[in-house]
DRENFI-454212 format. One record per residue (C-alpha): z, x, y; residue in three letters. Coordinates in steps of 0.5 Angstrom, whole numbers, padded with zeros to 4 digits, always signed. Each point is the difference from the previous one (the first is absolute). Last residue first. Example, Ala and Ser with C-alpha at 12.3 -4.5 7.8 and 13.67 -1.06 7.14 Angstrom:
REM residues 2
+0014+0027-0002Ser +0002-0002-0007Ala 
//
This chain:
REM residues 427
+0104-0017+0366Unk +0006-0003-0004Unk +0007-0001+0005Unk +0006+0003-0004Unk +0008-0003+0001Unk +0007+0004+0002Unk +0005+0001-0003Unk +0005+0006+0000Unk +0004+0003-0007Unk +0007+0001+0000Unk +0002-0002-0007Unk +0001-0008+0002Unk -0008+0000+0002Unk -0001+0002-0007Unk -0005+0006-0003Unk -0002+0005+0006Unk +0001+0006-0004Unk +0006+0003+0003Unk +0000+0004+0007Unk -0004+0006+0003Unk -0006-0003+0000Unk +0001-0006+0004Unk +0002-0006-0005Unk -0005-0006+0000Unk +0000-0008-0002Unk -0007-0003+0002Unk -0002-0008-0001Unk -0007-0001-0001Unk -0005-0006+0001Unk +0002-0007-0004Unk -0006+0000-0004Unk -0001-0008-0003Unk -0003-0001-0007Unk +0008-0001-0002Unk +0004+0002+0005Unk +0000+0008+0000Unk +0004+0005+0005Unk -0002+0007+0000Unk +0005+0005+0000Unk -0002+0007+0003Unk +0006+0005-0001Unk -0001+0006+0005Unk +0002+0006+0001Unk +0000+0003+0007Unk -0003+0005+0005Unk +0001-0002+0006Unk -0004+0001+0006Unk +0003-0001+0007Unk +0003-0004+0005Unk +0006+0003+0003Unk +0007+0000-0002Unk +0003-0008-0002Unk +0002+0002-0007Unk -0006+0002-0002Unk -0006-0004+0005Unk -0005-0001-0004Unk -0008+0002-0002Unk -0001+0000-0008Unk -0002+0007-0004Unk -0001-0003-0007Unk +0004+0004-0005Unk -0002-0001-0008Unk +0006-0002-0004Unk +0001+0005-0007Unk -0001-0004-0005Unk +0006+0000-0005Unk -0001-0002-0007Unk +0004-0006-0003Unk +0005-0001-0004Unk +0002-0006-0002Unk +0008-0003+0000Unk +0004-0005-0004Unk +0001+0003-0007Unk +0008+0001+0002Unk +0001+0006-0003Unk -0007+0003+0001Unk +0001-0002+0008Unk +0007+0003+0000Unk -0001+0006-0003Unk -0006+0001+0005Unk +0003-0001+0006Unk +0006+0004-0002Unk -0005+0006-0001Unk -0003-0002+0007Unk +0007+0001+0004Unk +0002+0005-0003Unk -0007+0005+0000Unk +0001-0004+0009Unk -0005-0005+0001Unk -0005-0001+0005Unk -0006+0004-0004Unk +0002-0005-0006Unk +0000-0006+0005Unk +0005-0005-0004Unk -0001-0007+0002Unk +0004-0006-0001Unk +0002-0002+0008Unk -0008+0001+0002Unk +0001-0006+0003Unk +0000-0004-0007Unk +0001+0000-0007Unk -0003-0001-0007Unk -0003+0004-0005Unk +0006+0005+0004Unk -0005+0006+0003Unk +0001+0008-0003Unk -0006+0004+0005Unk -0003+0006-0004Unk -0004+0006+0002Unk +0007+0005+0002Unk +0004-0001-0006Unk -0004+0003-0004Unk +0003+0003-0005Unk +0005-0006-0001Unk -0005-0005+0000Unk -0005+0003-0004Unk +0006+0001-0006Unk +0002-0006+0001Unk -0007-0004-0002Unk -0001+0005-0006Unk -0008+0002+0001Unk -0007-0002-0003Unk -0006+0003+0004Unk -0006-0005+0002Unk +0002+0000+0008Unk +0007-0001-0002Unk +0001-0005-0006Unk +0007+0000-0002Unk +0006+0001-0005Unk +0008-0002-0001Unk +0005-0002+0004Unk -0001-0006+0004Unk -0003+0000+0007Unk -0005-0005+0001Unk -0006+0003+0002Unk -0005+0001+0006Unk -0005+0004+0002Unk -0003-0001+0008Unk -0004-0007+0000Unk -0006+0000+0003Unk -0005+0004-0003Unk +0003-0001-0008Unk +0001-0007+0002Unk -0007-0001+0002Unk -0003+0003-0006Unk +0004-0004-0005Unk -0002-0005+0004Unk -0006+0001-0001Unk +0000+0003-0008Unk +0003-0007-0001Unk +0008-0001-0001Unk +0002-0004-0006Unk +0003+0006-0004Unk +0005+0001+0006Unk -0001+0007+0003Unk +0006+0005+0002Unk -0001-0001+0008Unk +0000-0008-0002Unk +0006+0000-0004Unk +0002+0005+0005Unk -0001-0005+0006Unk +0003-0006-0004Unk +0006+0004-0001Unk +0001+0000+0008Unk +0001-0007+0000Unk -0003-0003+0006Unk -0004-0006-0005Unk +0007-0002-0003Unk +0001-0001+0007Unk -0006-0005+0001Unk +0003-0003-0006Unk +0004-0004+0005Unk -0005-0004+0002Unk -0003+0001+0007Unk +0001-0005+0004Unk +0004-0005-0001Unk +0001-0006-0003Unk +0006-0005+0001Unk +0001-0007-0004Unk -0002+0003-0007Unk +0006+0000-0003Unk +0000+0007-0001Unk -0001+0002+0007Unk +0005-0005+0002Unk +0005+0002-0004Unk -0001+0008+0002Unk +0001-0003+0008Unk +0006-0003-0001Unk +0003+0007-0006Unk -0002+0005+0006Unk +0006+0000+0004Unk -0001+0005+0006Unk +0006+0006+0000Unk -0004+0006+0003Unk +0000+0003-0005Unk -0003-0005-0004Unk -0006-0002+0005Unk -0002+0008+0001Unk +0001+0000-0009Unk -0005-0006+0001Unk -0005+0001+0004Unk -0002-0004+0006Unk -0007-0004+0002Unk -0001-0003-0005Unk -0006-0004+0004Unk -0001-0008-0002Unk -0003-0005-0004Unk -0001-0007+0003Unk +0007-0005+0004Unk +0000-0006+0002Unk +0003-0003-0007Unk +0005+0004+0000Unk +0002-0004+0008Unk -0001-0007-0004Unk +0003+0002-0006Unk +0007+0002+0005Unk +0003+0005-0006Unk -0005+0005+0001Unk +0002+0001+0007Unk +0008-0001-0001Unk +0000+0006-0006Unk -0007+0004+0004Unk +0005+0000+0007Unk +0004+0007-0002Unk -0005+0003-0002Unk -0003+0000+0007Unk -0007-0004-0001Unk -0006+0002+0007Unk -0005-0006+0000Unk -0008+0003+0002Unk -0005-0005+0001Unk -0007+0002-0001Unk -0006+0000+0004Unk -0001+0007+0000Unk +0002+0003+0005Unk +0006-0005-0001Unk +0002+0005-0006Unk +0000+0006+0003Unk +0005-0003+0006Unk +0004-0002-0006Unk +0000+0007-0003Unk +0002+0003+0007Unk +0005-0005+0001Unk +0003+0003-0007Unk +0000+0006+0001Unk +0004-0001+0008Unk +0006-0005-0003Unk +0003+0007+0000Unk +0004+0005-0005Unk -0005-0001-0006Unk +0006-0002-0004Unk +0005-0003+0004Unk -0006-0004+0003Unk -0002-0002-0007Unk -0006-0002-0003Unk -0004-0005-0004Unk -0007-0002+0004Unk -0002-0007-0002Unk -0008-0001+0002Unk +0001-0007+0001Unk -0005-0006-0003Unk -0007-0001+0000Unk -0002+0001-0006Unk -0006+0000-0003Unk +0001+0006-0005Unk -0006+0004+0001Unk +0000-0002+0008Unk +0009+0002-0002Unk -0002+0006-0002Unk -0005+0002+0004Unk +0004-0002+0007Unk +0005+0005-0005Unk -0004+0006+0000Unk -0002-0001+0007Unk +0008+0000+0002Unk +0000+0007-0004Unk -0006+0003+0004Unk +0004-0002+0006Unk +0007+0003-0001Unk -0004+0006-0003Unk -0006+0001+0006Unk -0006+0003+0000Unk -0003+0004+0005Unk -0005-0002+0005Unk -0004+0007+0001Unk +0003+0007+0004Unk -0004+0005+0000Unk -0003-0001+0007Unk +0007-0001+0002Unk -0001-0006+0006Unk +0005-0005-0002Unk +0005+0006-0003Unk +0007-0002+0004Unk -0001-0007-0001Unk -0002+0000-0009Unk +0005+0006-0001Unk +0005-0005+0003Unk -0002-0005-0005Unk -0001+0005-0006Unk +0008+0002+0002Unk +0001-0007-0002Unk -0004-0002-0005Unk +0003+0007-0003Unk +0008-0003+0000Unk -0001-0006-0001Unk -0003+0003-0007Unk +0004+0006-0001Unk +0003-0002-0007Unk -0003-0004-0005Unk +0005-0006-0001Unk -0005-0004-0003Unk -0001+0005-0006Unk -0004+0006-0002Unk +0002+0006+0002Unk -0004+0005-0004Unk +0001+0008+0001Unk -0003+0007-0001Unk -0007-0003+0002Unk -0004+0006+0001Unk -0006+0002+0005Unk -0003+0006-0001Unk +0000+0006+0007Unk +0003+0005-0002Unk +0006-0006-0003Unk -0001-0006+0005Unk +0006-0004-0001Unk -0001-0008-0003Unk +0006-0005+0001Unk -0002-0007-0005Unk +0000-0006+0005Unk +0000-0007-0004Unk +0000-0006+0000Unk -0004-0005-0005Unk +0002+0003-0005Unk +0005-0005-0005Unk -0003-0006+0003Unk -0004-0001-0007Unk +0006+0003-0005Unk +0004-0005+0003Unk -0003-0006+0000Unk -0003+0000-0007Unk +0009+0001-0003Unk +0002-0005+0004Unk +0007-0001-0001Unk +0001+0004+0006Unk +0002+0008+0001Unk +0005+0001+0005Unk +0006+0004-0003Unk -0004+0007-0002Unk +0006+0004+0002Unk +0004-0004-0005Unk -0005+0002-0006Unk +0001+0007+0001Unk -0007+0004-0001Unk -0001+0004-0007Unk -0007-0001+0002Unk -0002-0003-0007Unk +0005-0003+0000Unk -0001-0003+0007Unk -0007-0002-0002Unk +0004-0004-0007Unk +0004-0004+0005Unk -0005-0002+0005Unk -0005-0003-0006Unk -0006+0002-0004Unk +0001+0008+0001Unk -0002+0007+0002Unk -0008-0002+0001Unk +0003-0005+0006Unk +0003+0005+0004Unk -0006+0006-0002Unk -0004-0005+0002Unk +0002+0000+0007Unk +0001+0006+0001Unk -0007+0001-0001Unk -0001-0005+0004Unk +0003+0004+0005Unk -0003+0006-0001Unk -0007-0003+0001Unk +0002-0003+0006Unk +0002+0006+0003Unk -0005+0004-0002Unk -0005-0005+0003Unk +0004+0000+0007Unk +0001+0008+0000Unk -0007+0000+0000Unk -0001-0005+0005Unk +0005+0003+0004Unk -0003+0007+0000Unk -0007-0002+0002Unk +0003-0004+0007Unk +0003+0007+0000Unk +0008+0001+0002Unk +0003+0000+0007Unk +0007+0001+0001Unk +0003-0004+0007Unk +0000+0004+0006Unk +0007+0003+0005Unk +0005-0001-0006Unk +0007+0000+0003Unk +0006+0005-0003Unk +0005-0004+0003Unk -0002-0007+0000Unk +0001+0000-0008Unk -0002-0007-0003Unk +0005-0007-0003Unk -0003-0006+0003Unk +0004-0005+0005Unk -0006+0003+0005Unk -0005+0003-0003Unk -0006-0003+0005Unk +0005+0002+0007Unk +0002+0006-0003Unk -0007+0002-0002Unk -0003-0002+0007Unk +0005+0003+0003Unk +0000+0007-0003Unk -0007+0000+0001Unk +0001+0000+0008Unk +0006+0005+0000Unk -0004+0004-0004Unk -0006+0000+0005Unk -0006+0004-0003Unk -0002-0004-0006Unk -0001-0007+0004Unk -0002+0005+0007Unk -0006+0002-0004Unk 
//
């Protein structure tokens, strides 16, 4: 097929797709991932039950946002965007989500959830998905894949028909942070689709657009569409937007409980059994979820055996990955079988220092032989480890995102630690 045999060809649709967007054009991707139509729908029920398992582990750990941070040991100036309503947030806490999954001789397991309105590699994926949909028009395998962008402007089309409001979808985002006003257009784009209106809010207008009743009144929930250590480092002032959160004049979606849902400790509370959960989730974390727990000194269950926590750790150095409860691209995890004796013991003294850290079993990633151009040599079949992340919008499937690492690299944890990016079709 000329589409998967012409590089320069593919190249061009992908450039022309992804433009203003981050992607590596050096070692080009000549076909997308394919996953069963049977496996996604698998992976979707596991998925909503997981999430909704986070969920409750959230909203069991406390009856208000200070206490949930205490019991997750979190730092309330990270944690700045909550509203005065505390109803509100616990219900639009989960309603985006994309959990990274890695098959393990052949098991799926979640290792990660990313659960907020800055979920990365939305845009990025709508758009491989695009070129992908041109270059495969007549792919026998190939079905109509589900798209992020899209799937998150139907979830808001729902939400604004349930709440009759017919207003614009504000989308809060920095050109400063994202790199281009491109995210954005795709989001708004999206939304047009649909029959909404998308309005693009930089930080610095929210004080002058809040403080014209007229122009506040226009405006519906929107879409977080940052993250706050990204935007503090960066140097973006959040105290106008906090303000408007709490007093009411602005929403955005999701809540900023969403982020307590991310936090790593939920999973090891989870993967230790919390008295509530029933014989079925119990089953469903046990299958999906790899072994996780919080690392404090002293014991803990492994498969039915008690150990001391250190011990295990230092001994065995090579099952184990050391994840910050919260953290991004990868930047506060330790690989034991990446890591040198030195480096992992400094790993652990810190994470039992700081009590801020899970251990996490380490699942080795299944290769997937994938069809590319490697550093622009000629075509062949590579064999590669990927990550799948799935992107949810409520009830609305928004297809698959794929990082990836070519065997002889690093677990394809983050796109900021080297790993390439691609998109998966479903046969």
């Amino acid at each position: 097929m000329r589409t998967l045999a012409d590089r320069s060809y593919v190249a061009a649709q992908l450039r022309d797709q992804l433009r203003g967007l981050e992607f590596d054009f050096a070692s080009l991707p000549a076909e997308p991932f394919y996953i069963s139509a049977r496996t996604v729908q698998a992976l979707t029920v596991a998925a909503h039950h997981l999430i909704r398992l986070l969920r409750q582990a959230i909203v069991m750990c406390g009856s208000s946002a200070e206490d949930r941070l205490r019991a997750l040991n979190a730092v309330p100036d990270d944690h700045p965007l909550f509203t005065a309503d505390p109803i509100w947030e616990v219900q639009y806490c989960d309603p985006m989500a994309r959990p990274d999954i890695v098959f393990s001789a052949q098991e799926p397991k979640f290792v990660e959830f990313n659960i907020s309105g800055a979920v990365g590699g939305v845009p990025q994926t709508q758009q491989v998905l695009v070129a992908w949909d041109r270059l495969l028009s007549d792919d026998a395998r190939r079905t109509n894949p589900s798209r992020p962008a899209d799937a998150r402007a139907r979830y808001f089309r729902d939400l604004r028909t349930q709440q009759e409001d017919a207003r614009p979808v504000p989308i809060v985002a920095s050109r400063h942070d994202l790199g281009s006003d491109r995210p954005m257009e795709i989001e708004v784009a999206a939304l047009k689709r649909v029959g909404l209106t998308g309005l693009n809010l930089c930080p610095e207008d929210i004080p002058s657009v809040l403080n014209d009743e007229n122009m506040s009144r226009c405006l519906g929930s929107g879409l977080r569409y940052f993250t706050v250590p990204e935007w503090r480092e960066i140097g973006i002032e959040l105290c106008p937007l906090v303000e408007a959160l709490r007093s009411g004049r602005l929403t955005l979606l999701p809540s900023q409980t969403s982020y307590l849902l991310a936090n790593k400790r939920v999973m090891a509370w989870l993967s230790r059994g919390l008295p509530w959960m029933s014989a079925v989730d119990r089953q469903v974390v046990d299958r999906y979820l790899p072994w996780t727990r919080e690392i404090h000194p002293g014991q803990v269950d492994l498969y039915g055996k008690s150990v001391d926590l250190e011990k295990l750790l230092a001994r065995h150095q090579e099952r184990f990955v050391i994840k910050k409860n919260v953290g991004m691209k990868a930047e506060q995890v330790a690989i034991g079988h990446d890591a040198t004796a030195s480096q992992w013991r400094q790993e652990l003294n810190d994470a039992f220092e700081n009590d801020d850290a899970v251990a996490q079993e380490y699942h080795s990633v299944d290769t997937y032989e994938l069809a590319m151009w490697p550093d622009g040599a000629r075509r062949c079949s590579v064999p590669v480890r990927p990550v799948w992340n799935p992107f949810f919008f409520g009830r609305h499937f928004g297809g698959f995102g794929v990082r990836y690492s070519l065997t002889s690299g690093h677990d394809p944890i983050s796109s900021g630690h080297g790993a390439l990016a691609n998109a998966a079709h479903e046969y």
